[in-house]
C-alpha positions as CSV (number, residue, x, y, z in Angstrom):
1,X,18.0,7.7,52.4
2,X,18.1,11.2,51.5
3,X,18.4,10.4,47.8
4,X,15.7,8.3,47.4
5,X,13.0,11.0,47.8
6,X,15.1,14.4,46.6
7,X,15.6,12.6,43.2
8,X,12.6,10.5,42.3
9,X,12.7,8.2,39.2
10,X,11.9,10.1,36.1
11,X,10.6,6.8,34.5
12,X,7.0,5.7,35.3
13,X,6.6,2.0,36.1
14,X,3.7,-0.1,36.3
15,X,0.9,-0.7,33.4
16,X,1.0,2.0,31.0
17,X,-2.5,2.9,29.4
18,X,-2.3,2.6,25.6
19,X,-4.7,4.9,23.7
20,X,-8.1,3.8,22.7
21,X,-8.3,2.8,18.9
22,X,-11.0,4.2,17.1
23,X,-12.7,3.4,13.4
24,X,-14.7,6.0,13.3
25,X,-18.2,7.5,14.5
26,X,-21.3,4.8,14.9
27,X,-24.5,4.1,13.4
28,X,-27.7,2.1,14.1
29,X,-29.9,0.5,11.5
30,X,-33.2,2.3,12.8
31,X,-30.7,5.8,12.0
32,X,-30.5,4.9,7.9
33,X,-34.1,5.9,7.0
34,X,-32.7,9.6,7.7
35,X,-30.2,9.3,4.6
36,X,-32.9,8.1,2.4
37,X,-34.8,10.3,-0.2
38,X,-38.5,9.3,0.2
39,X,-39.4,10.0,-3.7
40,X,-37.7,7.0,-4.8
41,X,-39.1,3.5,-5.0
42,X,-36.1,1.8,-6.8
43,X,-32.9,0.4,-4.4
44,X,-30.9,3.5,-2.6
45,X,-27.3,3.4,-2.4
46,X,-26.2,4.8,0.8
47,X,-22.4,5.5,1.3
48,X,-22.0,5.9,4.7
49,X,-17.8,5.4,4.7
50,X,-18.1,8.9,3.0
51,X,-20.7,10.4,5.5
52,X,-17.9,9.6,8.3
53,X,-19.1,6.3,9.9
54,X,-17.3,3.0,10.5
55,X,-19.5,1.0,12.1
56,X,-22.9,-0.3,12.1
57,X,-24.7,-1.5,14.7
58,X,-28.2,-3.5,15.1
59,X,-30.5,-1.3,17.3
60,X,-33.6,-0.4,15.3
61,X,-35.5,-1.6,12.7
62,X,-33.9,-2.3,8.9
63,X,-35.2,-0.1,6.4
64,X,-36.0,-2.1,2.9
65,X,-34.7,-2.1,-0.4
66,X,-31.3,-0.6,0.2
67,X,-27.3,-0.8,-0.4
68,X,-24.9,0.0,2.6
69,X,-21.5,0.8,2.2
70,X,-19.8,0.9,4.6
71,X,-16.4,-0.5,6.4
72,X,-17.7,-2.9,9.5
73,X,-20.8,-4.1,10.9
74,X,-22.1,-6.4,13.6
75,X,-23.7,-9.6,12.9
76,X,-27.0,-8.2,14.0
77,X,-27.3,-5.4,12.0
78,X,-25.9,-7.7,8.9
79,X,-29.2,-10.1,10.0
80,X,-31.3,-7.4,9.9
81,X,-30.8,-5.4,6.6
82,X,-30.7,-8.8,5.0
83,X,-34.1,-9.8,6.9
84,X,-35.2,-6.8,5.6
85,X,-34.6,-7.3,2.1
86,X,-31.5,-5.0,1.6
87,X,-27.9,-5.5,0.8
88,X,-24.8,-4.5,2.6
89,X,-21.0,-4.3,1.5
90,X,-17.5,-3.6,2.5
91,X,-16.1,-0.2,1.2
92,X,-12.7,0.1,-0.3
């Protein structure tokens, strides 16, 4: 009896909580008009893999008459840039 509380277990048992997985910082559609140059009227590339996002999202409205580059995005932010008349792609 004594030995089963003077030397507890040094292994932990039960679930063990894995670390989240992250692919990088988020941003919204309505966030791209920042990134843009207002002087031009011809189609803006923005790189956004190389501003440090992963991910874009759908909240917001779709600027026009630009290129995204970027490595994922939701379905509703994909509807909404093409809606808008701009283009997005996968970076490599």
């Amino acid at each position: 009896m004594f030995m089963k509380y003077a030397y507890p277990l040094q292994k932990k048992k039960g679930f063990v909580k894995k670390p989240l997985q992250s692919e990088g910082s988020t941003i919204n559609v309505g966030e791209l008009e920042r990134f843009m140059e207002r002087e031009k009227e011809e189609k803006v590339v923005l790189d956004m893999a190389s501003a440090g996002y992963g991910k874009l999202l759908g909240a917001g409205h779709a600027p026009r008459n630009i290129e995204v580059v970027i490595p994922s995005w939701s379905k509703r932010a994909e509807e909404k840039l093409l809606a808008a008349g701009s283009t997005i792609r996968k970076s490599s």
